[in-house]
N, C-alpha and C positions, 0 to 999 in steps of 0.2 A: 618312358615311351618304349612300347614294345619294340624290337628290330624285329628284320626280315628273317633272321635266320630263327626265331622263335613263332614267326606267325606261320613260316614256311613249314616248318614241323608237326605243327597242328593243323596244319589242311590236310584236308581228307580229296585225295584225286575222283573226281565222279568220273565212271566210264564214257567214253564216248559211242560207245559199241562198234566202233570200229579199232581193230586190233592194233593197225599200221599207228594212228592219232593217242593210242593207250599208249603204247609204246614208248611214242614221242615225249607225251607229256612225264611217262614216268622217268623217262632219263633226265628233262629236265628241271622236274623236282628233284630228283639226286643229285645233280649238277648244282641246283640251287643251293642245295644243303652244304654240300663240300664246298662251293665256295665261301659259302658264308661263318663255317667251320675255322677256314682256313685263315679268315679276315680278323676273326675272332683270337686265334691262335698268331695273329701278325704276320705270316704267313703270304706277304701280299703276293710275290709270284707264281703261287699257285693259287690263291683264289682267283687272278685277274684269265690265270689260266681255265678254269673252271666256269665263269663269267662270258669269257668272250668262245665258247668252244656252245654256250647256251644260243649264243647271236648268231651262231651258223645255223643254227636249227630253228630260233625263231629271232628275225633281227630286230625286233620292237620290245621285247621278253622286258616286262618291266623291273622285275628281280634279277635281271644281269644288269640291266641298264643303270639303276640305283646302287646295284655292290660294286659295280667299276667305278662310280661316283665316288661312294663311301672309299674304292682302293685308294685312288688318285688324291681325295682329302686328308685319308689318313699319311701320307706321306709329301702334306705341303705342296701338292700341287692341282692349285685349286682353279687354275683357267680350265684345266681337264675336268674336272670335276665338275664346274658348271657345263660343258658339253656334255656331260653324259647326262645328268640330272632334267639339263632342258628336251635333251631328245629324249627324252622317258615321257616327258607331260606336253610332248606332241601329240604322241600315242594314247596317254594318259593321264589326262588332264584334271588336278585334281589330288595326283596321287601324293599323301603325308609326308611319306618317306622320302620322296623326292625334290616337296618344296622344302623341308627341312634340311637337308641337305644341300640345296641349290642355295639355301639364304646364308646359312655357314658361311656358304666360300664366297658368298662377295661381302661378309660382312670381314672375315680374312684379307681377304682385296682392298678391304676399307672402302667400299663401294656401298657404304649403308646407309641410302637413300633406295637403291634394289632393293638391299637386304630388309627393308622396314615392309615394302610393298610384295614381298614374296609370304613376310611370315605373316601379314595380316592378310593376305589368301588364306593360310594355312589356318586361321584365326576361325575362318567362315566356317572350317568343319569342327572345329572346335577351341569357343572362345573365352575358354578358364583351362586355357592350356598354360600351369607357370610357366614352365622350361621357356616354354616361346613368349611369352608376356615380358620375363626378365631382360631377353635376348633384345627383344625390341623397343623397350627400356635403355637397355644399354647402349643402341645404337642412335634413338634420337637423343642420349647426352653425347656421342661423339660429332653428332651433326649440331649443337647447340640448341635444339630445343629443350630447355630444360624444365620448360612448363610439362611440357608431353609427357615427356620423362617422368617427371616427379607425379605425376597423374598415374602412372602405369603400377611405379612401383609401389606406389598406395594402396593401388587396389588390388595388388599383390598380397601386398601383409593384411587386406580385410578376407581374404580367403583362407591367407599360412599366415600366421604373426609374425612367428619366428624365423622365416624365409629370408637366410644367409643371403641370398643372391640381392636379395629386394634392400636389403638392410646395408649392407657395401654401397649397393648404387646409391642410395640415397646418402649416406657416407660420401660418398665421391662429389655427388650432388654440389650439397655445400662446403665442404672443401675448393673446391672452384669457383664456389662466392665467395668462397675465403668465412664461410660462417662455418669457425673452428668450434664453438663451444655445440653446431647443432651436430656437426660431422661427429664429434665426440659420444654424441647423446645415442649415434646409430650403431655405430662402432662398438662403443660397449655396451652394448644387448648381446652382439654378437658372442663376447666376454664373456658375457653373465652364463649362457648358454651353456658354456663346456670350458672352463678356462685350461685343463689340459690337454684338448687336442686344440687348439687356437690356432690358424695358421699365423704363419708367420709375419705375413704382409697385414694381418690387421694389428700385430703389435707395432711395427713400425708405424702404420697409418696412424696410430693410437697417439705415437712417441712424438710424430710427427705436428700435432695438432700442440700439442703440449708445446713444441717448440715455437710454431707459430703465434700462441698465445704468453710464449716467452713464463710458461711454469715449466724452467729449465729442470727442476728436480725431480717434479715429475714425470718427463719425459725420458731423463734417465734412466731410467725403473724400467719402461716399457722399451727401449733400447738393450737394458742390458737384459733383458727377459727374450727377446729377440737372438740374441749371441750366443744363449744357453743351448737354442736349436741349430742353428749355424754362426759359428763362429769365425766364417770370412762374409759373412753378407754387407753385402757394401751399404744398406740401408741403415741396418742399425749401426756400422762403423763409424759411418758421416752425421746422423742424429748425435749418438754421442760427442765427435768433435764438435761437430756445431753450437751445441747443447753448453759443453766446458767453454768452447769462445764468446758465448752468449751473457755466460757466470763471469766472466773474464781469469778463467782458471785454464790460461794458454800452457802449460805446460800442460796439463792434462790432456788439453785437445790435441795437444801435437801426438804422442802415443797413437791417438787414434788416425791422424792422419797418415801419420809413418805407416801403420797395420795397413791401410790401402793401400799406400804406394809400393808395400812387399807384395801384395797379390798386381796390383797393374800397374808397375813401376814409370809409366808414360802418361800417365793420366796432368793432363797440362791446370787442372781446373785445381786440383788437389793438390799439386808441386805447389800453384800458387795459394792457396790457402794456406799450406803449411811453414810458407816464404811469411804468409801475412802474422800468422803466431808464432815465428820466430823471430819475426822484426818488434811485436808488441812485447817479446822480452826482451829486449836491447840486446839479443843475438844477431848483429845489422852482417858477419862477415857468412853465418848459415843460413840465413836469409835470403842473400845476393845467391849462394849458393841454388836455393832454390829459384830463384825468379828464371837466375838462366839456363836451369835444365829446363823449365817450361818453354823460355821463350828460344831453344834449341828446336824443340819440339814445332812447335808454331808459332807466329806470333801472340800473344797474348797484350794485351789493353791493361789486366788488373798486375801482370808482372811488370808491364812497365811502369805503373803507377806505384808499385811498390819499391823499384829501385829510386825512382823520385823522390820517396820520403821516406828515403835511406840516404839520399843525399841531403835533402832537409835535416833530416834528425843529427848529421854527421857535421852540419852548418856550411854545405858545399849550397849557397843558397839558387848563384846563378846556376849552376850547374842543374837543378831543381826546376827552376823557374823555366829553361828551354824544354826539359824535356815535360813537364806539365803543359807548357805552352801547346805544344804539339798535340799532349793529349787532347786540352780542348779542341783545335780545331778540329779532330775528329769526332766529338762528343760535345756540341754547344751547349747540352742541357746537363749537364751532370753538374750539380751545383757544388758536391764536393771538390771538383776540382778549381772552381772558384775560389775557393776557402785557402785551401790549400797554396794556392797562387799567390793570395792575396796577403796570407799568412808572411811566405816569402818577400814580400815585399817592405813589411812592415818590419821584419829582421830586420834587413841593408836601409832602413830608416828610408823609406822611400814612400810612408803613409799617403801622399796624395796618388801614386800611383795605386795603390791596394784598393785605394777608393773606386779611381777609374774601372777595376777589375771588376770590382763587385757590384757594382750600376750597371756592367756591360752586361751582367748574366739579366736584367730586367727586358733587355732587347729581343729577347727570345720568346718573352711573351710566357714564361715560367714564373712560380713564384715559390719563395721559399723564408721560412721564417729565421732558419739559422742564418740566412746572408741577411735581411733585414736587420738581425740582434748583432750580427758583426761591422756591419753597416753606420749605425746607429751609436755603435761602442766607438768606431773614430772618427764621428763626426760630431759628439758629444762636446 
């Protein structure tokens, strides 16, 4: 998409024959240029200064009105940004630059239900525009249409085949149906394309899917191919953990979860993962270790469940059975902790009670096959 500061360049000022009105206008084609110069150069307080010194001379100037738009966007702040963009297409209604720039920033705002109905104005003057096809693509998947969606970015790739943009969303698409092996199918074209400039978020996406579809090794590959570009990125860090606790190669995952917790040593979700593959090696005293630096942090639900079957594991059963208990009645439907309850009970020989446990998770109106086969095995 052309900018302002290159259309501004190539206009040609017609006279107006009167000298006073030449004048005017040639200053603020200069004016336009340096600021759009200076936008270019990042520059923003003197472009906004060149901008707004345009609005003293004419306060409608569509080219100051869109570069102060463009300022104010360029540095995150995009309520300003839609005031300048809307006051331009009072005046000028219609104007590219400005619906383009007005859709931006409430698509920024996450206001992209605007954002859908600005750039398909924008559509009207021209409607095999990618840049804007993808953009509102991508906003009716964040609103959930994903019919609309996936219509858009189709007819994206029948114009560009190989249109990165089109080929992610539609990646993203079924990724959020959870259909990993189509997300896979779009993701590597992307691959196929240029496998050494790859960004780095389609190898993870890649690794990602791989892990969803539980082909831990190879996800691996696409995780550690990720690391080779940035080697703290928290994406391919936690792929690979997850990846090794999936194989149940918990030492190997812990390395990786450790590696996060040196770059964001508070992260509560990751203490307790790493509490969780240090308890599945019968590491039960650096385990507890970690449950309570999480649960310092905040409380945490999976640290507490993790010291309960640290208690379990260690044969402290009642001790187990209270603090599970609790977890249930916060979480009625988690039928692991059913199990796990029920388990406890069946230790301290208390079978008819495990029974009671495991019938009570049916009252919830949930169902579950592994309490049915637990169910089943002591009533046999």
């Amino acid at each position: 998409m052309e900018d302002f500061l290159s259309m501004q360049s190539n206009e040609d000022i017609p006279s107006s024959g009167n000298p006073e009105v030449d004048a005017k206008n040639q200053e603020i084609s200069e004016l336009s240029k340096k600021g759009y110069q200076y936008l270019k150069d990042n520059d923003i307080r003197l472009a906004k200064e060149s901008f707004k010194r345009i609005l003293e001379i004419d306060e409608n100037n569509n080219y100051a009105l869109v570069g102060l738009g463009d300022c104010e966007r360029k540095q995150n702040k995009f309520k300003e940004a839609v005031s300048y963009y809307s006051q331009c297409l009072i005046s000028h209604p219609g104007n590219n630059y400005a619906l383009f720039g007005l859709a931006d920033s409430y698509k920024a705002l996450n206001k992209y239900n605007k954002a859908i109905e600005i750039w398909e104005q924008y559509l009207l003057h021209d409607n095999r525009n990618i840049t804007v096809l993808t953009r509102i693509a991508d906003a009716y998947r964040k609103i959930r249409d994903f019919k609309k969606s996936k219509e858009l970015y189709l007819s994206v790739l029948d114009m560009e085949e190989q249109n990165a943009y089109a080929l992610i969303g539609l990646g993203h698409l079924h990724y959020d149906f959870k259909e990993y092996r189509d997300a896979l199918y779009y993701w590597t074209k992307i691959l196929e394309q240029s496998e050494e400039l790859v960004d780095i978020r389609i190898l993870t996406s890649i690794g990602n899917c791989h892990r969803k579809l539980k082909t831990f090794d190879k996800g691996i590959d696409f995780f550690k191919k990720a690391l080779e570009i940035d080697q703290n990125n928290f994406y391919a860090l936690f792929g690979l953990a997850d990846c090794y606790r999936g194989m149940n190669q918990q030492h190997k995952s812990i390395v990786y979860w450790n590696k996060i917790l040196e770059i964001d040593p508070n992260n509560k979700v990751i203490l307790t993962r790493a509490g969780d593959a240090y308890r599945n090696t019968g590491d039960y005293a650096r385990a507890t270790e970690y449950y309570n630096k999480a649960l310092n942090i905040e409380f945490d639900v999976f640290a507490v469940l993790g010291l309960s079957l640290i208690s379990k594991g260690e044969g402290r059963y009642e001790e187990a059975i209270e603090s599970l208990t609790r977890l249930l009645q916060a979480d009625t439907k988690n039928y692991r902790l059913y199990i796990d309850l029920a388990d406890c009970y069946i230790k301290l020989n208390q079978k008819n009670k495990a029974i009671e446990i495991l019938q009570s998770f049916y009252k919830t109106g949930m169902r579950s096959q592994a309490i049915k086969e637990m169910l089943d095995r002591l009533q046999a």
